[in-house]
C-alpha positions as CSV (number, residue, x, y, z in Angstrom):
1,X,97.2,194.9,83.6
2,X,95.8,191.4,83.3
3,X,92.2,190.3,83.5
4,X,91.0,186.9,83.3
5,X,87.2,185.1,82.9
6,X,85.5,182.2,81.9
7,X,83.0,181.5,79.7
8,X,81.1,178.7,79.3
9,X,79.5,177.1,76.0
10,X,75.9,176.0,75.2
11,X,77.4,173.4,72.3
12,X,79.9,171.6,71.3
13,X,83.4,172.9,71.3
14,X,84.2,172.0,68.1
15,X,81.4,173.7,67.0
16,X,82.5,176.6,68.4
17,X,85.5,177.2,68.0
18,X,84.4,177.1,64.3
19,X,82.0,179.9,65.7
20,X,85.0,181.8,67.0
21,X,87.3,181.5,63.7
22,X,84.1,183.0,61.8
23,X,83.9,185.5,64.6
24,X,88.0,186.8,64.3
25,X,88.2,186.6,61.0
26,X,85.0,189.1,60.6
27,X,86.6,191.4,63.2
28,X,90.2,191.0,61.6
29,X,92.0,189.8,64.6
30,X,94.9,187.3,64.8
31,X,94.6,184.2,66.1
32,X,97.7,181.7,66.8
33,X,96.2,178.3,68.1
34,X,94.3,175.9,67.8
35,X,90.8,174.5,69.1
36,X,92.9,173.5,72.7
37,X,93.7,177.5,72.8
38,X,96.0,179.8,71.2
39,X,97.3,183.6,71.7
40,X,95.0,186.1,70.3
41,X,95.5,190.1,69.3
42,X,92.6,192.3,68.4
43,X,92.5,196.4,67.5
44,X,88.9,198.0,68.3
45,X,88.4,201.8,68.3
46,X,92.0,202.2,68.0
47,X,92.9,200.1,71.5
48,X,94.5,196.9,71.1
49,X,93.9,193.6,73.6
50,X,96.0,190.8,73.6
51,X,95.9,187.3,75.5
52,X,95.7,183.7,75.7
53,X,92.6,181.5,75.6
54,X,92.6,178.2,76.9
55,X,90.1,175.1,76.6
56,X,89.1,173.1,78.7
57,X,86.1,171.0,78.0
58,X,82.9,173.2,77.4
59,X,84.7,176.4,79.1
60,X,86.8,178.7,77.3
61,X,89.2,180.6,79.7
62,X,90.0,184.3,78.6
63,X,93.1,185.7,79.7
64,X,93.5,189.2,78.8
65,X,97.5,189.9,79.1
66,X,97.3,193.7,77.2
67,X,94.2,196.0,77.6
68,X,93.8,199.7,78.2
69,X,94.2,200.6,81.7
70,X,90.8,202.6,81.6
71,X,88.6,199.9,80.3
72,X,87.6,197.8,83.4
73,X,87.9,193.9,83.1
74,X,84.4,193.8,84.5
75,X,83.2,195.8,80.9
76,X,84.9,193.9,78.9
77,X,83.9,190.1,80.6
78,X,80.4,191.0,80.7
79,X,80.4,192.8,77.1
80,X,82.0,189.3,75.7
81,X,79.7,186.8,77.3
82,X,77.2,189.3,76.2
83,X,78.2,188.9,72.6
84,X,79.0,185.3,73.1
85,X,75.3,184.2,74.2
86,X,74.1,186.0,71.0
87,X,76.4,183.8,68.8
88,X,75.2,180.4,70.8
């Protein structure tokens, strides 16, 4: 099941994408891109996510290709713009 949001940035890109690499190295995820976008795979509490994130000026476009089917795309959008803001 597939789930896809935006999020948009209070800085520069550049900056954050810098932000991000911090961000996925610190929750050991893999990350194969660059600051256009890239293909991303992440393990927490034992359920794995997987997708692509795209750029495109100051938004970053989430496309989550491989989640758990109980976890709702609506928890896990507002729980990463929640973290996002905190980061900005």
């Amino acid at each position: 099941m597939s789930c896809k949001f935006s999020i948009k940035t209070k800085q520069d890109i550049a900056e954050t994408y810098q932000i991000a690499l911090r961000e996925i190295e610190r929750f050991g995820a893999s990350y194969n891109g660059d600051a256009n976008g890239g293909n991303f795979e992440l393990e927490v509490l034992g359920m794995r996510f997987k997708g692509t994130i795209q750029v495109k000026s100051n938004i970053i476009v989430v496309n989550l290709t491989d989640k758990p089917m109980l976890v709702p795309c609506s928890l896990i959008e507002s729980s990463v713009k929640s973290y996002v803001d905190t980061l900005q």
